[in-house]
C-alpha positions in Angstrom: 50.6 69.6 1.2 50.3 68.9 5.3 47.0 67.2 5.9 45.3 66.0 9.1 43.3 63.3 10.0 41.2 63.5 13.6 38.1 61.5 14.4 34.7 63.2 14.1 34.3 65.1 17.9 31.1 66.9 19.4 32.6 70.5 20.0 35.8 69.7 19.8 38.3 71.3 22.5 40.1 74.8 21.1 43.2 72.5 19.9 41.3 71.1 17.6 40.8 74.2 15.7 44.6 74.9 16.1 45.2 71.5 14.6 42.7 72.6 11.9 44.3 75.6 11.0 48.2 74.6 10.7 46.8 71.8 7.7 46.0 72.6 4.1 43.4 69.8 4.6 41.5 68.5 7.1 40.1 65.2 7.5 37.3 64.3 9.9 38.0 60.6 10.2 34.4 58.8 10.2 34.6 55.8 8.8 36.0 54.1 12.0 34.1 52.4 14.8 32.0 54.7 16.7 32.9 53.7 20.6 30.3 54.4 23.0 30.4 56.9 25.7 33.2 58.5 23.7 33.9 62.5 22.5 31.6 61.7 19.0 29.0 63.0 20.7 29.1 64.1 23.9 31.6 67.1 25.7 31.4 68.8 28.9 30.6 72.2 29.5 31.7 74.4 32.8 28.9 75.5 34.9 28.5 77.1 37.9 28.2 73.3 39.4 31.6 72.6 38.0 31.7 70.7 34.8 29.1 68.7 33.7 28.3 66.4 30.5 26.2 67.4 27.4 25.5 64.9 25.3 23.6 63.9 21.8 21.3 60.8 22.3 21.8 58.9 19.2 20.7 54.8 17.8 23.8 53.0 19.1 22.6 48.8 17.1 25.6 47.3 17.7 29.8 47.5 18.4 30.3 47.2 14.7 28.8 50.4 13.7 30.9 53.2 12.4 30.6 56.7 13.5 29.2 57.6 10.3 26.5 55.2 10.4 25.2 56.2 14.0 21.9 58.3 13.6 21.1 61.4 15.6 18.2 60.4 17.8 15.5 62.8 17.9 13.1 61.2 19.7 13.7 62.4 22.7 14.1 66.2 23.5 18.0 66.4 24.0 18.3 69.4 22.3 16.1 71.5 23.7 18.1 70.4 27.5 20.9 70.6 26.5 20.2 74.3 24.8 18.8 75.3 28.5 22.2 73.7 29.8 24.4 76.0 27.9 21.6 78.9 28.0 21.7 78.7 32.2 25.5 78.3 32.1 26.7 80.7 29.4 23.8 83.6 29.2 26.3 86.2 31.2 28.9 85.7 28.6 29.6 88.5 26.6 28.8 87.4 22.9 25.9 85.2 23.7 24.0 86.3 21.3 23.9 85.9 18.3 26.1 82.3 18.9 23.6 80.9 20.4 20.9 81.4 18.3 23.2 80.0 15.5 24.0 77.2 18.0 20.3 76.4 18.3 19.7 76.8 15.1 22.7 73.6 14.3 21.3 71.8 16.8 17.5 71.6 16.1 18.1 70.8 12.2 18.4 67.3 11.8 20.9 65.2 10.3 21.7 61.6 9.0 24.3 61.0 11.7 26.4 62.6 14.5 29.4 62.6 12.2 27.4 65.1 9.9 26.4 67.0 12.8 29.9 67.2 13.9 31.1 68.5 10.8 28.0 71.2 11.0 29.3 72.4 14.2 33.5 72.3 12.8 32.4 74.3 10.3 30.2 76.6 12.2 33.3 77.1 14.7 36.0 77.4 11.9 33.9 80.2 10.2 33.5 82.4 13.1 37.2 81.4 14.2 38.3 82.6 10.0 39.8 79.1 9.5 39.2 78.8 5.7 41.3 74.9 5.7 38.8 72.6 3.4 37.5 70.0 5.2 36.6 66.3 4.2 35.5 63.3 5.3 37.5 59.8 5.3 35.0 57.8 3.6 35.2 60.2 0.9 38.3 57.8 -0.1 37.2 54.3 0.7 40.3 53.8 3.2 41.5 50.2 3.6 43.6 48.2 5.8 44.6 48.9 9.6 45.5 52.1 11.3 48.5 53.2 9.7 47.9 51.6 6.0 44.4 53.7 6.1 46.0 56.5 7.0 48.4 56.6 4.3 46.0 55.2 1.9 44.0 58.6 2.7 47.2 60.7 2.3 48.3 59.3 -0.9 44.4 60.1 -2.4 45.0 64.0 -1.7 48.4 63.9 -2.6 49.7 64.7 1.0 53.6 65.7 1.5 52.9 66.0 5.7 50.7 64.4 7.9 49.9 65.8 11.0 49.0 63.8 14.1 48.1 64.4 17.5 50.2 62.9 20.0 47.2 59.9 21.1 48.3 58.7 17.5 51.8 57.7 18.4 50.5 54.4 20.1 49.7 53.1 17.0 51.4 54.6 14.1 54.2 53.0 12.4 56.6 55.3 11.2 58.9 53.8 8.7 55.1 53.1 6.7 55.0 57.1 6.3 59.0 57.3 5.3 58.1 54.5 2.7 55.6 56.3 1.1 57.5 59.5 1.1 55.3 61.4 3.9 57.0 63.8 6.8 
């Protein structure tokens, strides 16, 4: 079984979905620390103006806190700009409708954190895109150790004969730890 491991990504770029697709299983990888001012929850969006930033307010307590533990804040009225964002830049677009209204609809029910709301939007994309893969989450396995050993830890739990990476990955994976535990 080839299985994949990302971290959790606010509308991820279209490799992701590739990535997603060539797996049997796909693992949004949560249970790390969540780094500010990162891709877990905010993207950029082309415009008119050139590319700009939309981004998800959420409760960032302290450098500690893992991506699945940092709440969605809703506060403040970030979805309803950044919906007008998307509405000014993509209304001429053929399909608008009905993907935004099933955007707006994601975006406007809450959730416990941005990794959940992530996973809302993967799955919205993947559906629409006919990516069936099953996705999980990593703390779904109560991963231990550092990079590598949670990794494999993870692919051991499902059974995984492949893992695939993306090429970021190769600054801190140790190989011979996958050929040890008998994974391409």
């Amino acid at each position: 079984m080839k299985v994949g491991i990302i971290q959790s990504n606010f509308l991820p770029w279209r490799g992701y979905f590739d990535f997603i697709r060539e797996t049997d299983l796909f693992i949004l990888h949560d249970d790390l620390q969540y780094t500010k001012g990162d891709w877990r929850n905010r993207n950029k969006i082309k415009t008119p103006r050139g590319a700009e930033w939309i981004t998800v307010l959420v409760h960032y307590r302290h450098t500690s806190q893992l991506i699945e533990e940092t709440q969605v804040d809703y506060s403040k009225p970030w979805t309803q700009k950044m919906l007008n964002r998307i509405r000014e830049a993509y209304r001429q677009a053929p399909c608008f409708e009905p993907y935004f209204s099933e955007l707006h609809d994601i975006l406007t029910q809450p959730t416990a954190s941005v990794s959940d709301l992530n996973l809302r939007l993967i799955n919205w994309v993947c559906r629409h895109l006919e990516i069936d893969t099953p996705i999980k989450m990593s703390r779904e396995y109560h991963p231990q150790g550092a990079k590598t050993e949670r990794l494999i830890g993870i692919l051991q739990k499902v059974k995984a004969t492949t893992y695939l990476s993306g090429p970021a990955a190769k600054a801190y994976l140790i190989p011979e730890l996958f050929e040890q535990a008998g994974i391409r």
